[in-house]
PyMOL Python script that loads the backbone (N, CA, C, O; Angstrom):
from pymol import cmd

cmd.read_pdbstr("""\
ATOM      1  N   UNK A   1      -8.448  18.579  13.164  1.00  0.00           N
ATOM      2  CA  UNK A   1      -8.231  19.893  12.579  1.00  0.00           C
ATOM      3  C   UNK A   1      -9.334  20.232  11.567  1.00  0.00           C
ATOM      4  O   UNK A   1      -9.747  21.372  11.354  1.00  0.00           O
ATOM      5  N   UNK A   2      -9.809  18.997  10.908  1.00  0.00           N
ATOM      6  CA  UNK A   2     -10.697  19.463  10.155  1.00  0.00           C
ATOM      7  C   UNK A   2     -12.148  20.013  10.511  1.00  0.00           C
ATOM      8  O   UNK A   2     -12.873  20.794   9.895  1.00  0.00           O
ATOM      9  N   UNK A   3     -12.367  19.183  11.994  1.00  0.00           N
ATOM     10  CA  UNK A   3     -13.984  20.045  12.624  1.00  0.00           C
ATOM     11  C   UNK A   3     -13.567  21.585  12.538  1.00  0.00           C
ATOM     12  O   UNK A   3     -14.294  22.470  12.087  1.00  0.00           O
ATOM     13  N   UNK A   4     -12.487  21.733  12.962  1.00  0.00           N
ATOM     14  CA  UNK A   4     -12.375  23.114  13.714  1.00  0.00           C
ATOM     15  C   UNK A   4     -12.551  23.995  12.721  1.00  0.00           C
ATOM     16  O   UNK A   4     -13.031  25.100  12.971  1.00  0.00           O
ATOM     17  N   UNK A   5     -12.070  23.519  11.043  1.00  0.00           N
ATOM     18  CA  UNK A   5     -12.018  24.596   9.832  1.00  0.00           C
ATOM     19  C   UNK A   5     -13.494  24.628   9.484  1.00  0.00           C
ATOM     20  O   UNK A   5     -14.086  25.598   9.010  1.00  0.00           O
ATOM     21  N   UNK A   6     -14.130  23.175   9.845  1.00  0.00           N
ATOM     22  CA  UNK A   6     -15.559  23.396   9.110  1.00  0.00           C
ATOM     23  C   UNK A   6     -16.347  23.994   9.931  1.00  0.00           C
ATOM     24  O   UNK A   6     -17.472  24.104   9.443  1.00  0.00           O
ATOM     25  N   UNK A   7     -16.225  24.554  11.266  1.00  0.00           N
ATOM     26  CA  UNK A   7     -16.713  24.944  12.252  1.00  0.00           C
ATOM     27  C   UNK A   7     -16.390  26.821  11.843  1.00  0.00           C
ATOM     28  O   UNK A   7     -17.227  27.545  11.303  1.00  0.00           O
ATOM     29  N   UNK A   8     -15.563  27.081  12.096  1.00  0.00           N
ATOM     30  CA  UNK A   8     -15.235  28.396  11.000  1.00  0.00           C
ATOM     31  C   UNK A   8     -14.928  29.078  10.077  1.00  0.00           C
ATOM     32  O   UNK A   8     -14.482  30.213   9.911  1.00  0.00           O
ATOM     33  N   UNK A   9     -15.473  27.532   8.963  1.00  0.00           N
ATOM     34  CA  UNK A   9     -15.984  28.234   7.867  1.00  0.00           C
ATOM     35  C   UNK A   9     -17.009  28.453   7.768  1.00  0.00           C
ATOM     36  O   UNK A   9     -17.253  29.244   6.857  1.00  0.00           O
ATOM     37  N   UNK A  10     -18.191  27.951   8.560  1.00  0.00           N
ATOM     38  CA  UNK A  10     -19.627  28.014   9.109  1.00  0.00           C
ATOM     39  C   UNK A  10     -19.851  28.848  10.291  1.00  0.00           C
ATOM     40  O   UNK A  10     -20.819  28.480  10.955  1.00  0.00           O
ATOM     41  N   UNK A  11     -19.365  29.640  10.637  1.00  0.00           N
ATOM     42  CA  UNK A  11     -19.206  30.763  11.593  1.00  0.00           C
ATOM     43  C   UNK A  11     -19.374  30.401  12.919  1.00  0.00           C
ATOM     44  O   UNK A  11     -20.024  31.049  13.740  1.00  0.00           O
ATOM     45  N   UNK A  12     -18.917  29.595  13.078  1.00  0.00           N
ATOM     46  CA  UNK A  12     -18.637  29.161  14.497  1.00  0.00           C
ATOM     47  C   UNK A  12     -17.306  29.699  15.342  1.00  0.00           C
ATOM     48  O   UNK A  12     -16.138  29.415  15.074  1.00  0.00           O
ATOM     49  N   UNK A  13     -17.694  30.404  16.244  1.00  0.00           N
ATOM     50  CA  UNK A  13     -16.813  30.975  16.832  1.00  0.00           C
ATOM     51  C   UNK A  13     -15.775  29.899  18.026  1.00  0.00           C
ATOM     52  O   UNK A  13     -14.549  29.788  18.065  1.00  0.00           O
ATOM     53  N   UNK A  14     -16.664  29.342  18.752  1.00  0.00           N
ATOM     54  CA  UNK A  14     -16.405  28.778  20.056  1.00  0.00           C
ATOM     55  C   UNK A  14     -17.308  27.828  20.174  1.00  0.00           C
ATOM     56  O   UNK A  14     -18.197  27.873  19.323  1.00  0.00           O
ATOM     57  N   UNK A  15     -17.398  26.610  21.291  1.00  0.00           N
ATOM     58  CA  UNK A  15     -18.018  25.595  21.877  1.00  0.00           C
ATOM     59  C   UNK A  15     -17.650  25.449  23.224  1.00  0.00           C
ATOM     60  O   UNK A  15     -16.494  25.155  23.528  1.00  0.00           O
ATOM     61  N   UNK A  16     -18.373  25.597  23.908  1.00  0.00           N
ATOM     62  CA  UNK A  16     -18.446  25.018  25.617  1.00  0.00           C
ATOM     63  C   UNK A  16     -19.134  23.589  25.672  1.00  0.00           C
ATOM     64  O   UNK A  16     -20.276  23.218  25.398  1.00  0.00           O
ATOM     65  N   UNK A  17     -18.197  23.044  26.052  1.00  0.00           N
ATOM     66  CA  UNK A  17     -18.606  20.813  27.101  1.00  0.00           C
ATOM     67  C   UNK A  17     -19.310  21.607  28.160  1.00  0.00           C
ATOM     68  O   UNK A  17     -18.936  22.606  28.775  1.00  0.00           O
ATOM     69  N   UNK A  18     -20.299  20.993  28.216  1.00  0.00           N
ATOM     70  CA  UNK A  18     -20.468  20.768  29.701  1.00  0.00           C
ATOM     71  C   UNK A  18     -20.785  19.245  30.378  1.00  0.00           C
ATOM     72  O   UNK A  18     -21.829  18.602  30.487  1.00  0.00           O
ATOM     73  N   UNK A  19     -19.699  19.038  30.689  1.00  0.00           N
ATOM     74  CA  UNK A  19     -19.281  17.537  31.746  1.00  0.00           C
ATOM     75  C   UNK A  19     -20.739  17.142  32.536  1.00  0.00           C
ATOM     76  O   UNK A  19     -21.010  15.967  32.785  1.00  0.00           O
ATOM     77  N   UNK A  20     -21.573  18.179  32.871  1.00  0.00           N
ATOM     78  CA  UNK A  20     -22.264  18.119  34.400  1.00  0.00           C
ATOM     79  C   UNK A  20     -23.259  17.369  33.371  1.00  0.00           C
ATOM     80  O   UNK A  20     -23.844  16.316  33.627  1.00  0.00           O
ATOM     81  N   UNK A  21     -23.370  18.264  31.878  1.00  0.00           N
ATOM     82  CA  UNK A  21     -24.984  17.840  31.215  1.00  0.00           C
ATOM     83  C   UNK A  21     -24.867  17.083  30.277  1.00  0.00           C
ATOM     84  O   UNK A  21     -25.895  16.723  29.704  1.00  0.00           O
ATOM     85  N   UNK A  22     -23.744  16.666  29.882  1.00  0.00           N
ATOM     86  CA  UNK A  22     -23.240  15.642  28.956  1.00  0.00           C
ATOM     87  C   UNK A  22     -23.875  16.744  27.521  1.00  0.00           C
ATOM     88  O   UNK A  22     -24.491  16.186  26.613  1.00  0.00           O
ATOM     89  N   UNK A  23     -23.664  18.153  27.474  1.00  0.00           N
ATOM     90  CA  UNK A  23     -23.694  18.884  26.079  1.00  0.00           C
ATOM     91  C   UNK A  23     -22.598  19.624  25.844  1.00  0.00           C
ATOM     92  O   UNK A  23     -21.711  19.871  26.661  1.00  0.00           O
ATOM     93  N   UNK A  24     -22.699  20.201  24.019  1.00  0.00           N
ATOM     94  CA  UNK A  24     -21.796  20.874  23.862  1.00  0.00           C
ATOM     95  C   UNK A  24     -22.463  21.784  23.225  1.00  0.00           C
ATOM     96  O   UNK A  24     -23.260  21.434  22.355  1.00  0.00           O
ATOM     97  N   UNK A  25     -22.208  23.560  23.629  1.00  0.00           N
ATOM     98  CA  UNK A  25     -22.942  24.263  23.041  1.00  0.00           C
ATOM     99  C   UNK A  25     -22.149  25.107  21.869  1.00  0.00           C
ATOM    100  O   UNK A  25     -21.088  25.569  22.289  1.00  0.00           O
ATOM    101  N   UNK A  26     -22.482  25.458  20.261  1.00  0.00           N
ATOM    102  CA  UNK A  26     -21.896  26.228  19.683  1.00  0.00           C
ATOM    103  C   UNK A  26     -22.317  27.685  19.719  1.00  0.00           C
ATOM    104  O   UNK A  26     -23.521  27.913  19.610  1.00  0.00           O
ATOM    105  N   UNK A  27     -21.530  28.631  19.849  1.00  0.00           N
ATOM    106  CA  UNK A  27     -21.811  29.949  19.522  1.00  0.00           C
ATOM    107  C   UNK A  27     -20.826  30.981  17.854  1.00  0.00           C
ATOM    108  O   UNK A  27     -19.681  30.804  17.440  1.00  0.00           O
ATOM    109  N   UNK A  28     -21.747  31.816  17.420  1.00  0.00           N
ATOM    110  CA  UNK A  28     -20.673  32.317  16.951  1.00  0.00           C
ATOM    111  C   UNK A  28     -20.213  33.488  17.019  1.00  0.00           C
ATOM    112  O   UNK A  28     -20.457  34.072  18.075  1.00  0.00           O
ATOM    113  N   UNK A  29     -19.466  34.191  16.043  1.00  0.00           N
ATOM    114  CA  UNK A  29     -18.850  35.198  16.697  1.00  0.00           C
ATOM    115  C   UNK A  29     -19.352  36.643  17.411  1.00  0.00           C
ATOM    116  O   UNK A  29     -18.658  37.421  18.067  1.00  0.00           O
ATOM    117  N   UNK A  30     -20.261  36.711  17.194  1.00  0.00           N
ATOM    118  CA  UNK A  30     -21.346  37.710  17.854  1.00  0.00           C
ATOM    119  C   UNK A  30     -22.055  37.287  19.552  1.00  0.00           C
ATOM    120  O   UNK A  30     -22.734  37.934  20.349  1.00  0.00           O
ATOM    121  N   UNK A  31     -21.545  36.034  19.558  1.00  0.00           N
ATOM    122  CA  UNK A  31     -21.538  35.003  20.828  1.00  0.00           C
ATOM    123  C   UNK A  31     -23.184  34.587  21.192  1.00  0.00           C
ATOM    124  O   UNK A  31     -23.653  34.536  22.329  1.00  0.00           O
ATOM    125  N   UNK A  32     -23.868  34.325  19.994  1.00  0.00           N
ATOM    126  CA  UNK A  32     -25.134  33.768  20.007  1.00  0.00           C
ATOM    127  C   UNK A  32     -25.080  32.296  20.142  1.00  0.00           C
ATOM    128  O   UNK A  32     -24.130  31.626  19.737  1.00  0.00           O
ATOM    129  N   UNK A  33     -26.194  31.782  20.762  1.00  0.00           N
ATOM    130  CA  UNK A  33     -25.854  30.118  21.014  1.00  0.00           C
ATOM    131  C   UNK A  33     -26.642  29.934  19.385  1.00  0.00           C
ATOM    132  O   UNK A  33     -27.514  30.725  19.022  1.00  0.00           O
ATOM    133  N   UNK A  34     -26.263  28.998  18.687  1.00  0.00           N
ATOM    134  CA  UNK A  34     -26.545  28.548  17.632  1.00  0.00           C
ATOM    135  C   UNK A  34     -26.869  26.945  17.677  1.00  0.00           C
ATOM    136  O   UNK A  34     -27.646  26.375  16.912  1.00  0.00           O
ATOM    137  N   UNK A  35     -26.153  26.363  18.676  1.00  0.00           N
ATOM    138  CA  UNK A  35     -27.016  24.789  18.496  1.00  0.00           C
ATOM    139  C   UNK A  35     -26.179  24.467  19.949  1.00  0.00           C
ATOM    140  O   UNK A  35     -25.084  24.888  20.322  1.00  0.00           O
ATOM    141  N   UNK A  36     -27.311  23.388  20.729  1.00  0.00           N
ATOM    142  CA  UNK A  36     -26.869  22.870  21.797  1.00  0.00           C
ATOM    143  C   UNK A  36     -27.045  21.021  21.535  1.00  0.00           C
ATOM    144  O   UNK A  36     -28.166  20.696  21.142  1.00  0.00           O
ATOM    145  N   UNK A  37     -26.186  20.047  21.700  1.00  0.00           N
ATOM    146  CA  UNK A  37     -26.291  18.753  21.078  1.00  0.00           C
ATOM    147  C   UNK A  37     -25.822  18.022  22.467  1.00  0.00           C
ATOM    148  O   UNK A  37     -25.133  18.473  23.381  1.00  0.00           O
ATOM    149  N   UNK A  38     -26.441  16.720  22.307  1.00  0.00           N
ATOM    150  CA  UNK A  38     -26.171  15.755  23.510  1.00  0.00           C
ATOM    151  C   UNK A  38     -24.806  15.386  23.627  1.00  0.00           C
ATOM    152  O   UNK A  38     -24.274  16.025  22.719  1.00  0.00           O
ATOM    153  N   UNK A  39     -23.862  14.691  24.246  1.00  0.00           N
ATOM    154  CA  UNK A  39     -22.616  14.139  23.943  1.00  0.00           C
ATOM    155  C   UNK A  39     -23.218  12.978  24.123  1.00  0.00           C
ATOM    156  O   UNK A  39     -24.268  13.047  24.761  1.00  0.00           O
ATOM    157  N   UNK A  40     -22.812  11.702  23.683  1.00  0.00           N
ATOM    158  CA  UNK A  40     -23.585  10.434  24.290  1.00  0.00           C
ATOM    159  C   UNK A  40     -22.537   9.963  25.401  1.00  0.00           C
ATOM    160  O   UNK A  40     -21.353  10.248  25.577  1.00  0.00           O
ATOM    161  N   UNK A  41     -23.168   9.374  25.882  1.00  0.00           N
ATOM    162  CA  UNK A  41     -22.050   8.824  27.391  1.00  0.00           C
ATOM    163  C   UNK A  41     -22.710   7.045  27.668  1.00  0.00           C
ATOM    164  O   UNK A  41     -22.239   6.345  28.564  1.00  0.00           O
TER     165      UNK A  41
END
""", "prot")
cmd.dss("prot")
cmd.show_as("cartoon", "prot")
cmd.util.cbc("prot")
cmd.orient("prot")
């Protein structure tokens, strides 16, 4: 619970996984990508 508050208190709207690329991308509420990060696997 706590990513999710520090995530919009930093204007993070949303995050998409993507399984295929092992990333997760943040956007915020204007739906701009703001950071794309590896997942490690």
């Amino acid at each position: 619970m706590k990513f999710c508050q520090d995530c919009a208190e930093t204007g993070i709207e949303k995050w998409i996984v993507d399984l295929d690329k092992f990333t997760c991308t943040y956007y915020d509420k204007a739906g701009n990508m703001i950071l794309t990060e590896e997942i490690p696997h």
